[in-house]
C-alpha positions as CSV (number, residue, x, y, z in Angstrom):
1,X,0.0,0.0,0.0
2,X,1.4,3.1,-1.0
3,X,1.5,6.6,1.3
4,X,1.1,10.0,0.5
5,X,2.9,11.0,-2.6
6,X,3.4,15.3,-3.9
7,X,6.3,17.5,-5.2
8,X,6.5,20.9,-3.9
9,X,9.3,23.3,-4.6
10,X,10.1,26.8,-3.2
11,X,12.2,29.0,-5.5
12,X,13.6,32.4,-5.0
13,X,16.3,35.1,-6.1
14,X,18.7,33.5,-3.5
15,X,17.8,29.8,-3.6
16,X,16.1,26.9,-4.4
17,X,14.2,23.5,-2.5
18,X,12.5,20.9,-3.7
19,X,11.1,17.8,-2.0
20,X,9.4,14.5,-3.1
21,X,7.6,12.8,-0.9
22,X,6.9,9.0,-2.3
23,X,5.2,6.4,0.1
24,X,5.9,7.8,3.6
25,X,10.1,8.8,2.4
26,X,10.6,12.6,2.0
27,X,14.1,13.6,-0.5
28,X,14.9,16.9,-0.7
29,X,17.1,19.0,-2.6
30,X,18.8,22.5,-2.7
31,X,20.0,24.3,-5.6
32,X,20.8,28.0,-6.8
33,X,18.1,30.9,-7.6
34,X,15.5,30.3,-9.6
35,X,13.3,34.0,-10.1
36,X,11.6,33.0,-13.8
37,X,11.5,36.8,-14.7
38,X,14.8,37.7,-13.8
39,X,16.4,34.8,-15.5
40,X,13.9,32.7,-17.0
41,X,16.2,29.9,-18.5
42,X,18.4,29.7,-15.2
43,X,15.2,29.1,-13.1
44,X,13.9,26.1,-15.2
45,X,17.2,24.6,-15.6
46,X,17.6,24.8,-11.6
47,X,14.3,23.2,-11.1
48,X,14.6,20.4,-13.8
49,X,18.2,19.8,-12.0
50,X,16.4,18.9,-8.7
51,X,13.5,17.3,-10.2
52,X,16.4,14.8,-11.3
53,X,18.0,15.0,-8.2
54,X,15.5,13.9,-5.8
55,X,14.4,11.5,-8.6
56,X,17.3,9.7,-8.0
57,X,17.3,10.2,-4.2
58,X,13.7,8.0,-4.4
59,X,15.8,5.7,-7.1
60,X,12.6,6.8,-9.8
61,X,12.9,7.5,-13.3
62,X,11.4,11.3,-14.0
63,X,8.9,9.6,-15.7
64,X,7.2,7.6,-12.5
65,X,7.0,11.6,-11.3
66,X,4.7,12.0,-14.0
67,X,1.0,11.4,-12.0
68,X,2.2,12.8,-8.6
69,X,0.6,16.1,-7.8
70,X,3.4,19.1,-7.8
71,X,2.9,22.4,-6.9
72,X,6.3,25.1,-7.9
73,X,6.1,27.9,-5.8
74,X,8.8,30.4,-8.0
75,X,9.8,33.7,-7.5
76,X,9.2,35.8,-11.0
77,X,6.2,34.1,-11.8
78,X,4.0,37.5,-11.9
79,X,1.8,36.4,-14.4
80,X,-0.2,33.4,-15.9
81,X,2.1,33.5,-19.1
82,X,5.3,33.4,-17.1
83,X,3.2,30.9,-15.3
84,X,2.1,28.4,-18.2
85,X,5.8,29.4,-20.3
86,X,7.6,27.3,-16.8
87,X,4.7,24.5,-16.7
88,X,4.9,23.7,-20.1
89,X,9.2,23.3,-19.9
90,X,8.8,20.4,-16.8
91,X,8.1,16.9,-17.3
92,X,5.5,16.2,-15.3
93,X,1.6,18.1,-15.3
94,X,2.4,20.7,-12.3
95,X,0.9,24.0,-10.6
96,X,3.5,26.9,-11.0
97,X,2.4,30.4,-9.6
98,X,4.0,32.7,-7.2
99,X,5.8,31.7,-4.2
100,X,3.8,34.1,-1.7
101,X,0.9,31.6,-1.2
102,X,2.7,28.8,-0.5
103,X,5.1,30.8,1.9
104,X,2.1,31.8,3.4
105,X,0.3,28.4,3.6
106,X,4.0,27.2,5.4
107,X,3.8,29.7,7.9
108,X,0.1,29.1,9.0
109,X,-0.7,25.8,8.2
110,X,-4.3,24.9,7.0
111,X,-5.6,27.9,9.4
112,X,-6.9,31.5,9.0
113,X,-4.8,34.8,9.5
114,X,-2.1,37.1,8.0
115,X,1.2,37.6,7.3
116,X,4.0,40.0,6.7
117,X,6.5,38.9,4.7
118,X,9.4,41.1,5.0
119,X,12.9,40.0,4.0
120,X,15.1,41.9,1.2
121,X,11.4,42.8,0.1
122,X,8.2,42.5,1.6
123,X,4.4,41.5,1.0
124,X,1.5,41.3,3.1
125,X,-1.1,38.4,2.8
126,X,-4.1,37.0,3.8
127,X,-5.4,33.5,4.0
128,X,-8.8,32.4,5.2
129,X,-12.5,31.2,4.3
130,X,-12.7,34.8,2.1
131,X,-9.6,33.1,0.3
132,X,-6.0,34.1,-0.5
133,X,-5.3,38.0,-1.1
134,X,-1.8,39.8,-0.9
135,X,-0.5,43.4,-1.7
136,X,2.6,45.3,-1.8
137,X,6.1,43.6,-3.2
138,X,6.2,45.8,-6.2
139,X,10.1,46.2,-5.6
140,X,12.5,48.8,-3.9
141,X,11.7,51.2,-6.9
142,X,8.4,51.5,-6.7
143,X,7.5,50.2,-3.1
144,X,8.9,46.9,-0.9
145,X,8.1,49.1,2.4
146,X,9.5,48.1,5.5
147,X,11.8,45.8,3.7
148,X,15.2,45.0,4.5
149,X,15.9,46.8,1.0
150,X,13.9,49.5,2.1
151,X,15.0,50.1,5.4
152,X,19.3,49.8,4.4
153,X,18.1,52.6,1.9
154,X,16.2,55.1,4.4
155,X,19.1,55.1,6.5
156,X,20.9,56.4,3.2
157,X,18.3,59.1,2.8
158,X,18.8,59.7,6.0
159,X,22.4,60.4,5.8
160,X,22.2,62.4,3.0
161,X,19.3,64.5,4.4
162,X,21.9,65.3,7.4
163,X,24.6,66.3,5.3
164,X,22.5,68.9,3.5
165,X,21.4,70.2,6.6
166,X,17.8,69.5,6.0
167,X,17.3,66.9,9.1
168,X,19.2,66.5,12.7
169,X,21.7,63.5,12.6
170,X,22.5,61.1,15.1
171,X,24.8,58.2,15.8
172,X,24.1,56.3,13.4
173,X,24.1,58.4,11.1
174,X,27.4,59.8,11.7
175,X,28.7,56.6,11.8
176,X,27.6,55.4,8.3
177,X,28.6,58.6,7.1
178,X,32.5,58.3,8.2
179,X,32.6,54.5,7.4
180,X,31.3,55.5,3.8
181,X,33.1,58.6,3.2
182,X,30.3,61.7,3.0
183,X,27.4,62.2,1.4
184,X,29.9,61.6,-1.8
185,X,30.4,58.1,-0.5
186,X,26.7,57.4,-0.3
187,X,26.2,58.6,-3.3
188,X,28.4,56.6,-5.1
189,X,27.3,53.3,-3.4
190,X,23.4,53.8,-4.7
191,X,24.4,54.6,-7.8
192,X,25.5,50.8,-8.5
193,X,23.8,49.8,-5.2
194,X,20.8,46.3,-5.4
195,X,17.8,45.4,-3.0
196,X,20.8,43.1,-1.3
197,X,23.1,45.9,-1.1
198,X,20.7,48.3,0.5
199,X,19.1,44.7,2.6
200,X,22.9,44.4,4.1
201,X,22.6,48.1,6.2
202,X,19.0,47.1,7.6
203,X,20.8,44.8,10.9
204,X,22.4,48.1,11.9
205,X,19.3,50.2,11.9
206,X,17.3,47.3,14.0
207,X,20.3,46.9,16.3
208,X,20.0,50.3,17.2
209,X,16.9,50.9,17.5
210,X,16.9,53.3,20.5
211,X,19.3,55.4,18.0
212,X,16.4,58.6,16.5
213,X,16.9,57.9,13.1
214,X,16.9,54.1,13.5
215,X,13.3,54.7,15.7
216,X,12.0,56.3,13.4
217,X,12.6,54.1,10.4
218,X,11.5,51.2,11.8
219,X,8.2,53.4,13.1
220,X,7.5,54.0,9.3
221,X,8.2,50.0,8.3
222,X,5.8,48.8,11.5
223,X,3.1,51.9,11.0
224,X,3.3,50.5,6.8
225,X,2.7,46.9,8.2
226,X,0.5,47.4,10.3
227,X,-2.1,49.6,7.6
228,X,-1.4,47.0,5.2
229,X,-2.8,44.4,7.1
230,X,-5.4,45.6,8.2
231,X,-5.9,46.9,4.6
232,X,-6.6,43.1,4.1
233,X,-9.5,42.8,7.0
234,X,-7.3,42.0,10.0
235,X,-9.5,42.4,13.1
236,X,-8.4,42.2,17.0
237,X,-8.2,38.5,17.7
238,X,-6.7,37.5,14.4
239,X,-3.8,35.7,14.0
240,X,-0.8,37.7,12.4
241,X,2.6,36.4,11.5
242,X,5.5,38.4,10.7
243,X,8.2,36.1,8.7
244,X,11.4,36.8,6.8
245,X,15.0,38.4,8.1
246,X,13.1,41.6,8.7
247,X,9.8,40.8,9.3
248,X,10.1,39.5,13.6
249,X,12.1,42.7,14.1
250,X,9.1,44.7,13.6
251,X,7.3,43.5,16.6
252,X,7.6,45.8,18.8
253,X,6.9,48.6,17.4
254,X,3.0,47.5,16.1
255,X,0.5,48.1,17.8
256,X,-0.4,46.6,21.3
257,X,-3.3,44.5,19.7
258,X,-1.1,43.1,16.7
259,X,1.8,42.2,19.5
260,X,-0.8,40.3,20.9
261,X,-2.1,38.3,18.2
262,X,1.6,37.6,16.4
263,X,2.7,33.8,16.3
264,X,5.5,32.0,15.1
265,X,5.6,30.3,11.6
266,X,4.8,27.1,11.4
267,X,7.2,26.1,8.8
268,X,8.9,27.0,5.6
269,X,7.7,27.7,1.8
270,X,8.6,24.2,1.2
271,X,6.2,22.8,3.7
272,X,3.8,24.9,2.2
273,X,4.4,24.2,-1.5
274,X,4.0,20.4,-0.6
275,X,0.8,21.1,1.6
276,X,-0.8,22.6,-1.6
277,X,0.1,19.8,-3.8
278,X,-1.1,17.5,-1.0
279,X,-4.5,19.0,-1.7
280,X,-4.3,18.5,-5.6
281,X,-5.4,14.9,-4.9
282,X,-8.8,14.2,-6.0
């Protein structure tokens, strides 16, 4: 008698999993990035690469994948064409969307709440008997508030704003400003600067967050998470999780009734990509 069988795969801008579970055994494998609009041939060679790998883990031609439901939760996919374009390049009859609902499903199970999903960028979701719904993660250009991305570059702003005499400095700031040489210095990071880049500054804004400046940026990320979710229908009582580098680092600064109602994640965007194949079954 056979057990549960399902592929799910989580794949983002820094990395990739994928796991096949086949008659109670789970393999797993990791790999590079795999965004399918930032580099849409890398992503589908990464994922056919595991789809091999853990094929052999299970000792299973690709073939015997071929009726087990698979759900590929990628980052890039930000439309149905992106969407069918990646289906139709794997070997085996698979659900491929966006990796927010099965990060989401990961964090709170089967169960009803919300989430804030703030790493190098950020979403917020919902998921619940009204159904799935998410906004923001439109990118550090155009939005990605309260994001590590986000935060690294306010502090920048921040810096600059101070050197032209428009806002009162602190230590931080006048730190970052004599470790990067001026508002010249700053200026020539951006200029070549990435979501990463900016991502790797936001530890030393939450580290000091007793420091003004730092206060106050992480005021603006919580005040944006906190609007956003409730943007989506969160009422006193609900559940809220904050995930990602960022995302736990905001909980002190939301309000008293959010602190209240925050719980860990449950697991990973693997867990959740194999949850929602799980349910493909008929």
């Amino acid at each position: 008698m056979t057990g549960d069988r399902a592929i799910g795969c989580d794949g983002g801008g820094s990395g990739a999993r994928l796991a096949l579970l086949w008659d109670g055994r789970r393999h797993e494998a990791k790999g590079g990035p795999a965004n399918a609009t930032s580099d849409f041939a890398g992503a589908v060679a990464e994922v056919l690469a595991l789809l091999e790998r853990v094929a052999a883990q299970a000792g299973l031609a690709i073939d015997a994948l071929r009726g087990v439901p698979a759900h590929f939760a990628l980052a890039g996919v930000v439309n149905d064409e992106i969407a069918r374009a990646v289906a139709a390049e794997l070997p085996l009859p698979a659900v491929v969307e966006e990796d927010r609902r099965a990060a989401v499903r990961g964090a709170l199970g089967a169960g009803a709440g919300y989430v804030a999903g703030i790493g190098t960028g950020s979403y917020i979701a919902r998921q619940g008997p009204e159904g799935f719904a998410s906004i923001g993660g439109h990118g550090l250009v155009l939005g990605d508030e309260a994001s590590g991305a986000w935060v690294g570059r306010e502090l920048l702003r921040a810096v600059i704003a101070v050197a032209d005499g428009l806002a009162e400095g602190s230590g931080l700031t006048r730190a970052v400003a004599q470790e990067m040489g001026g508002a010249a210095g700053v200026v020539g990071f951006a200029a070549s600067a990435g979501p990463r880049d900016f991502a790797r500054l936001a530890p030393r804004v939450f580290d000091a967050a007793e420091d003004a400046v730092a206060g106050q940026i992480i005021a603006r990320g919580a005040d944006y998470i906190a609007r956003g979710v409730a943007r989506l229908g969160w009422q006193t009582g609900d559940v809220l999780c904050l995930t990602g580098g960022a995302g736990p680092r905001y909980a002190a600064a939301l309000p008293a009734g959010m602190r209240a109602a925050l719980v860990p994640a449950q697991g990973s965007a693997l867990e959740g990509a194999l949850a929602l194949a799980l349910e493909q079954r008929p």
